[in-house]
Residue frames relative to the residue before (quaternion, step in Angstrom):
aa qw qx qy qz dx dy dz
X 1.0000 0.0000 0.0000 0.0000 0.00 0.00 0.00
X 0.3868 -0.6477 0.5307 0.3862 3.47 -0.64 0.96
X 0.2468 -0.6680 0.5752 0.4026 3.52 -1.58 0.35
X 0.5972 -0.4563 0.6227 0.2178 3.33 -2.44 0.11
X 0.1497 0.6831 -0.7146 0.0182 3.76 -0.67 0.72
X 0.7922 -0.0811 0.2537 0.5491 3.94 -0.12 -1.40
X 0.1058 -0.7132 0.6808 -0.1293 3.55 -0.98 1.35
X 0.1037 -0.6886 0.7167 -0.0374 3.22 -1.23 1.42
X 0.3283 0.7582 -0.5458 0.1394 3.85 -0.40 0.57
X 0.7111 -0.1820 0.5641 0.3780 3.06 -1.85 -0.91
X 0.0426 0.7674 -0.6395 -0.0203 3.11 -1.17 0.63
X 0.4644 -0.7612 0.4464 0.0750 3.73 -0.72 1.10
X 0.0972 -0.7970 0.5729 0.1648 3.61 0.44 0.85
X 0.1490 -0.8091 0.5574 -0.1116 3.21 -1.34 0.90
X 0.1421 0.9153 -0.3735 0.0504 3.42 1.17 -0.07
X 0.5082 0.5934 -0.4277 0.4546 3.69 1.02 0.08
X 0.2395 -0.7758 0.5726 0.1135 3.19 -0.70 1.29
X 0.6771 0.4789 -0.3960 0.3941 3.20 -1.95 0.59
X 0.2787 0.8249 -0.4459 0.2074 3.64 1.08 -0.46
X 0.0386 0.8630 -0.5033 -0.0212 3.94 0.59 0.71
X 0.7408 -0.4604 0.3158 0.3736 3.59 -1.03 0.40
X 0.7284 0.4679 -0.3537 0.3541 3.39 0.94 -0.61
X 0.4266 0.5842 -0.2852 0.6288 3.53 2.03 -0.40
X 0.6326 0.4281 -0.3882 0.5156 3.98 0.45 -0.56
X 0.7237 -0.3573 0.1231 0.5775 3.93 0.77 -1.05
X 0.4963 -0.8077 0.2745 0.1609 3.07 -0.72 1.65
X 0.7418 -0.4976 0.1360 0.4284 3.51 -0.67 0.36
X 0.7748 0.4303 -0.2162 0.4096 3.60 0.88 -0.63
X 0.4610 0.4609 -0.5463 0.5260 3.33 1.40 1.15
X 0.4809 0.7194 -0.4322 0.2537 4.06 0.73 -0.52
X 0.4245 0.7428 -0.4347 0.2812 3.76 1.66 0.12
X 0.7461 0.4655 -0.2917 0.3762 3.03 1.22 -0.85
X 0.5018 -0.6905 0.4747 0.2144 3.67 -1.34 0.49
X 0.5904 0.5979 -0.1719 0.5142 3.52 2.05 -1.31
X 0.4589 -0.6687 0.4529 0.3703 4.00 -0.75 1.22
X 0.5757 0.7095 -0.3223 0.2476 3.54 0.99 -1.11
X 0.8642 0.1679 -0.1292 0.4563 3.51 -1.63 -0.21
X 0.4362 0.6010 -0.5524 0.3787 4.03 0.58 0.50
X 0.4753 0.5195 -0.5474 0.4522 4.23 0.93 -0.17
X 0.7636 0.2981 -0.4535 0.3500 3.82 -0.11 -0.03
X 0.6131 0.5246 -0.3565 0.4709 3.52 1.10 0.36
X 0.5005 0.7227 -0.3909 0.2726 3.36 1.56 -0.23
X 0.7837 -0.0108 -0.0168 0.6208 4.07 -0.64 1.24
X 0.0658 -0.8455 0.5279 -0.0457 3.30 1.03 1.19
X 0.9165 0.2898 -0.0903 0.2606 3.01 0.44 -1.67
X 0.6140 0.3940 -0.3627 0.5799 3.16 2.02 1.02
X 0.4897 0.5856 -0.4207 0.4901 3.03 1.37 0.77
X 0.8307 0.1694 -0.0917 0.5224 3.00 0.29 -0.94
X 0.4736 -0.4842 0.6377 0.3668 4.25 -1.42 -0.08
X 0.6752 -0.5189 0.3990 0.3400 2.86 -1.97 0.36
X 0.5994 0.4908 -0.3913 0.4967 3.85 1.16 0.03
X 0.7104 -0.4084 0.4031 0.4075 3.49 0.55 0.20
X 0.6947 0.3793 -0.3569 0.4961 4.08 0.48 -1.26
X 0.5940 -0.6565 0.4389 0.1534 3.29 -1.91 0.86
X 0.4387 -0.7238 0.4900 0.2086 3.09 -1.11 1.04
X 0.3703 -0.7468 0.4879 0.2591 3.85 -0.23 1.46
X 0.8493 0.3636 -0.3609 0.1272 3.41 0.37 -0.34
X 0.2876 0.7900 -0.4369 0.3199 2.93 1.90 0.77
X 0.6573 -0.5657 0.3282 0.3743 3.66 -0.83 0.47
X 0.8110 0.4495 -0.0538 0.3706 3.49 0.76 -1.38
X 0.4742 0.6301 -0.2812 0.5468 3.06 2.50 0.19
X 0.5621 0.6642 -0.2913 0.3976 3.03 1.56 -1.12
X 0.2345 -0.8066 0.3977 0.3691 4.05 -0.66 0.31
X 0.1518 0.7128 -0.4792 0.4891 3.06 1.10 1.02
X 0.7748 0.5014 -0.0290 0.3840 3.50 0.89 -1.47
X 0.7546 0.4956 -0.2819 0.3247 3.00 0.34 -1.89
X 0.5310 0.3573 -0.5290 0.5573 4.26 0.84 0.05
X 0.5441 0.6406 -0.5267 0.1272 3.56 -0.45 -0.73
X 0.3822 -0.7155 0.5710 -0.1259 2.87 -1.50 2.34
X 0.8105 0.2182 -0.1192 0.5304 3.66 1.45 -0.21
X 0.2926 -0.7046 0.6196 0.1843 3.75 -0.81 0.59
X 0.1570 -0.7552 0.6311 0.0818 3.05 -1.09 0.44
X 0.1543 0.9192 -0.3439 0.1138 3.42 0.54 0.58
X 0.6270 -0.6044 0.3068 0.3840 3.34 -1.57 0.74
X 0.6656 -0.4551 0.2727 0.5248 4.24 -0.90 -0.31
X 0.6493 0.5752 -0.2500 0.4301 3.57 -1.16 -0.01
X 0.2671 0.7847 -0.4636 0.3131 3.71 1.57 -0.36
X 0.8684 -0.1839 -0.1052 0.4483 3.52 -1.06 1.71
X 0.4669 0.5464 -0.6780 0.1544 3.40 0.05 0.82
X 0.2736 0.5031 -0.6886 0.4449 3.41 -1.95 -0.01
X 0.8993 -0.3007 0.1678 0.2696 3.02 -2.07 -0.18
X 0.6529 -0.6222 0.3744 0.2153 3.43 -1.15 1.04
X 0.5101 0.7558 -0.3971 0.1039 3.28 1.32 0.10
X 0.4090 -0.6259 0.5091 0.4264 3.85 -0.75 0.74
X 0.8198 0.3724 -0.3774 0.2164 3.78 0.35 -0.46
X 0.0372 -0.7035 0.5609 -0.4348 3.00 0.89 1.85
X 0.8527 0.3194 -0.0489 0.4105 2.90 -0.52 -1.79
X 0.6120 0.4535 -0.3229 0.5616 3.86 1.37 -0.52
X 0.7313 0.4573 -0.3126 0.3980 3.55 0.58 -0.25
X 0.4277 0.7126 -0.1980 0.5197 3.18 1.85 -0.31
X 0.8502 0.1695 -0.0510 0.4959 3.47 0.35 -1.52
X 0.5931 0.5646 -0.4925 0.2948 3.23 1.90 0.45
X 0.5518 0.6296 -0.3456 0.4239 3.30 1.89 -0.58
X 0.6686 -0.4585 0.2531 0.5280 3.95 1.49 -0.26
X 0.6404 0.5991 -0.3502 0.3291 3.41 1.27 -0.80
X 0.4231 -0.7637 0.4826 -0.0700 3.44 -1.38 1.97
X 0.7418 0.3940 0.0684 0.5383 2.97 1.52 -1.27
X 0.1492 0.7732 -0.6161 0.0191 3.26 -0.71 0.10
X 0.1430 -0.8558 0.4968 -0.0201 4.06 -0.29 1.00
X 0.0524 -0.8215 0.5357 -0.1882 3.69 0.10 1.14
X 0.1084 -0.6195 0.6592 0.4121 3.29 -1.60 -0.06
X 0.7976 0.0613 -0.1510 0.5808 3.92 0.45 0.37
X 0.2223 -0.5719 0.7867 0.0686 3.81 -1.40 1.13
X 0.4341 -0.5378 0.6341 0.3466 3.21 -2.13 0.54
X 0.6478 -0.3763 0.4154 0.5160 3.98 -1.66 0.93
X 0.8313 0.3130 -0.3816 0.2557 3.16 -0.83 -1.16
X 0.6232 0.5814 -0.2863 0.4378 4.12 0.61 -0.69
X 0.6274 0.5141 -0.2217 0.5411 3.09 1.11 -1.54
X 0.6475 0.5955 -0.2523 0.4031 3.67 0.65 -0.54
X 0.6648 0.3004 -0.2346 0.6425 3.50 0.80 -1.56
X 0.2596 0.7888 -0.4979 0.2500 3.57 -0.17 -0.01
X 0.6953 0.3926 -0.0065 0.6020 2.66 0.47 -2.67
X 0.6310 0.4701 -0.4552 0.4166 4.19 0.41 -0.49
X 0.8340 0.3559 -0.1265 0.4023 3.23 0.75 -0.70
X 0.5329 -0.5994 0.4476 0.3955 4.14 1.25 0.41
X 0.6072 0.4042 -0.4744 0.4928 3.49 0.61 1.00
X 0.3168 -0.8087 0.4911 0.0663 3.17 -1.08 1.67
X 0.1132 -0.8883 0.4160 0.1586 3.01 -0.73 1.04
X 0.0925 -0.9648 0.2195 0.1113 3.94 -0.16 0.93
X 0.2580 -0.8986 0.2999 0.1896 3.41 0.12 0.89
X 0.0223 0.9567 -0.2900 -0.0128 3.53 -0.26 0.69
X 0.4591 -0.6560 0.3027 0.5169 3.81 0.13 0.13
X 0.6068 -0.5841 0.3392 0.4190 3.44 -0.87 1.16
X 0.8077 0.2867 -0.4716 0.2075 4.10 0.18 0.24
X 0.3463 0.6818 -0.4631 0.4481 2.98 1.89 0.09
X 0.7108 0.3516 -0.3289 0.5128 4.06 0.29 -1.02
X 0.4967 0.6305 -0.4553 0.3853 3.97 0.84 0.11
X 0.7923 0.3443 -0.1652 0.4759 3.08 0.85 -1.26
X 0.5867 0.3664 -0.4046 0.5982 3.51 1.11 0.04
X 0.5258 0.5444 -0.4650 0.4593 3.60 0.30 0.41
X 0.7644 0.2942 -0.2438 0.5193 3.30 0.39 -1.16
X 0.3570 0.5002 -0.4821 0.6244 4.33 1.41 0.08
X 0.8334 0.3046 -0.3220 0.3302 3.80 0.02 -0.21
X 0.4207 0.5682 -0.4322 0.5598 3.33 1.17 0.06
X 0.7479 0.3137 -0.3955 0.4310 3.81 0.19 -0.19
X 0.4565 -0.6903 0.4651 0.3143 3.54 1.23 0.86
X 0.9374 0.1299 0.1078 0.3045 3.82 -1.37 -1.05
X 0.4770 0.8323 -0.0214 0.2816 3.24 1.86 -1.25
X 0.6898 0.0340 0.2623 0.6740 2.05 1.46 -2.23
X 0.1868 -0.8431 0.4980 -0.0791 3.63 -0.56 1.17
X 0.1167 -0.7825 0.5384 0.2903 3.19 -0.47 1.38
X 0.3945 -0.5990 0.6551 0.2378 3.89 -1.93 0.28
X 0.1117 0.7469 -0.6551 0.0223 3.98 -0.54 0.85
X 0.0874 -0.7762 0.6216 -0.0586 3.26 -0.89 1.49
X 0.2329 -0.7566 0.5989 0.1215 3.35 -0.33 1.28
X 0.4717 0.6216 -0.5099 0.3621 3.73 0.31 -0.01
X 0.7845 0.3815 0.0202 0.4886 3.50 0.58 -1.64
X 0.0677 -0.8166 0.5339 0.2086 3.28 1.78 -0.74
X 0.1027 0.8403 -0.2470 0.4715 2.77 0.14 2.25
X 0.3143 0.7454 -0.5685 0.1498 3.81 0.77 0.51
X 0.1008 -0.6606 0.7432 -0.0313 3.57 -1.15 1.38
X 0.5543 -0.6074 0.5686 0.0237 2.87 -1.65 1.49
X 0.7632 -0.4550 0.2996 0.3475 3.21 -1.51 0.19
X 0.6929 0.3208 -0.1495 0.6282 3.51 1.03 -1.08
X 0.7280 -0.5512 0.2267 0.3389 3.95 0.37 0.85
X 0.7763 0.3443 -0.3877 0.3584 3.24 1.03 -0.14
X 0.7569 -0.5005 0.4195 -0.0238 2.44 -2.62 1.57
X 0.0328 0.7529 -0.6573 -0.0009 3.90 -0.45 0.86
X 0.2674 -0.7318 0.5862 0.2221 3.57 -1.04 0.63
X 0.0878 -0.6147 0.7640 0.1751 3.74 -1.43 0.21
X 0.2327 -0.5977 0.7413 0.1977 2.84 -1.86 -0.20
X 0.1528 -0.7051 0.6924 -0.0118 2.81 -1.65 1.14
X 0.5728 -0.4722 0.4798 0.4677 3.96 -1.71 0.53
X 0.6525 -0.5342 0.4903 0.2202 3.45 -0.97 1.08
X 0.6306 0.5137 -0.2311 0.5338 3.83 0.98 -1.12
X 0.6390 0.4977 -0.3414 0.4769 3.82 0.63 -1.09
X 0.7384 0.4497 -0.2885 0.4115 3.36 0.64 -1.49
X 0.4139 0.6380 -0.3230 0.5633 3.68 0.97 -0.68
X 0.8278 0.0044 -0.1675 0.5354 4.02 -0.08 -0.96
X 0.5218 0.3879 -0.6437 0.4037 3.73 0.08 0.79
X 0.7972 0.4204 -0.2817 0.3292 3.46 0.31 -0.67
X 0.5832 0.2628 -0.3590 0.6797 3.42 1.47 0.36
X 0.5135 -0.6543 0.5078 0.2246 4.15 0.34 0.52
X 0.1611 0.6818 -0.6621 0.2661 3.75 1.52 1.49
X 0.1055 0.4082 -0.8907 -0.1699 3.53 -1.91 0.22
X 0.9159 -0.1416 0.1522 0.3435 2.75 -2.55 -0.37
X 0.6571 0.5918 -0.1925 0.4254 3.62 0.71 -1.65
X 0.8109 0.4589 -0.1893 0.3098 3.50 0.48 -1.34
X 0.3986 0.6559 -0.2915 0.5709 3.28 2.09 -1.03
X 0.7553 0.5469 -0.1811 0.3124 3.44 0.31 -1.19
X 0.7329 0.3251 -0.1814 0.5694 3.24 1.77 -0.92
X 0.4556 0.6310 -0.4811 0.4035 3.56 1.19 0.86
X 0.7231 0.4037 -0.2983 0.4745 2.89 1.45 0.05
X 0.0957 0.8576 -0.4879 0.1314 3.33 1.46 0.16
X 0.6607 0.4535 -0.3021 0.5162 3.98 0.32 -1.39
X 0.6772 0.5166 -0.3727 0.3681 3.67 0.38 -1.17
X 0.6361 0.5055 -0.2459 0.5286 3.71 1.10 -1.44
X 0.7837 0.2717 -0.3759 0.4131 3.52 -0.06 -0.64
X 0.5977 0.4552 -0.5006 0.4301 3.75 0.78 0.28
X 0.5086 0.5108 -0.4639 0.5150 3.55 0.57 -0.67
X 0.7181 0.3863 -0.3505 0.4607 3.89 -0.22 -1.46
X 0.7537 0.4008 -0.3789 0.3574 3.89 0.30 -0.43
X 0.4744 0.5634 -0.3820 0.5582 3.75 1.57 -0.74
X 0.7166 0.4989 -0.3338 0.3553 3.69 0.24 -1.07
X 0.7150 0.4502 -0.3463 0.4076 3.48 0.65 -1.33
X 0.6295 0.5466 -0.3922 0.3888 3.75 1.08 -0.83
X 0.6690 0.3670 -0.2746 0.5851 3.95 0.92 -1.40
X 0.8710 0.1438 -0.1680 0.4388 3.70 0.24 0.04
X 0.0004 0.7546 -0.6559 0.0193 3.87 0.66 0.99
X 0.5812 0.4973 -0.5238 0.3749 4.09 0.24 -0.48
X 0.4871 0.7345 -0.3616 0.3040 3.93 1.01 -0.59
């Protein structure tokens, strides 16, 4: 998992609340099993018309958009279905960030599995960085997980909090697997103590 330290980007205002997983990527891409190649399916069905050709007045069509590394977005962010390829269709299209005053549990969870940060803020803090996204390029948002940190266009600094553990594997690029091999030294001693006090095993 790449890791998360400090992001300077674009940020995508979004302000429509409720945004559920099937709106993030609809059901009839979920065939695949692989995190990859799901960014061109991302908000399919407000990206694009029923012929395939984009719909300009979607945000991420806009070229203002089409780099953007952060959402900015309305409350309610990924609920609906439990699906992890949300959050994989997300960080395949580039998005790092995502800036909310409330995510559903389960989304808000895979996230962190997957190097997308999710940040919770008090509804006027994500105002003013909303309306810092509307000026597209202009105006760049800065998220510094170190300091737990999102600074606006004109300098000012909102804290979040985050579980101390999460921050700990975004900033060293832990998923599930990698946690597991920090403990590598610990496992192969146990597995060698065991085989000696219990060779019948």
């Amino acid at each position: 998992m790449e890791k998360f330290d400090t992001l300077t980007a674009v940020a995508a205002p979004m302000p429509l609340v409720n945004i559920d997983t099937d709106m993030i990527i609809p059901k009839q891409f979920l065939k695949t099993i692989h995190r990859s190649g799901l960014g061109k399916n991302l908000f399919d069905e407000m990206r694009f018309d029923r012929d395939g050709n984009e719909n300009p007045d979607f945000v991420l069509n806009q070229p203002a958009y089409r780099n953007a590394q952060i959402i900015v977005a309305g409350e309610n962010f990924g609920c609906g279905s439990s699906r992890e390829h949300a959050p994989w269709a997300l960080l395949d299209f580039g998005i790092r960030c995502v800036i909310s005053t409330s995510f559903a549990d389960i989304f808000f969870n895979n996230c962190f599995k997957n190097g997308i940060l999710p940040v919770v803020l008090p509804a006027d803090a994500v105002a003013a960085l909303m309306d810092d996204a509307r000026n597209g390029e202009n105006a760049r948002l800065t998220v510094d997980l170190e300091s737990q940190t999102v600074t606006g266009a004109d300098g000012t600094a909102y804290h979040f909090d985050i579980d101390p553990h999460r921050k700990h594997c975004l900033l060293n690029g832990l998923d599930d697997i990698g946690q597991t091999l920090e403990k590598a030294s610990a496992i192969d001693a146990f597995e060698t103590t065991s085989s000696q006090s219990r060779p019948w095993v």
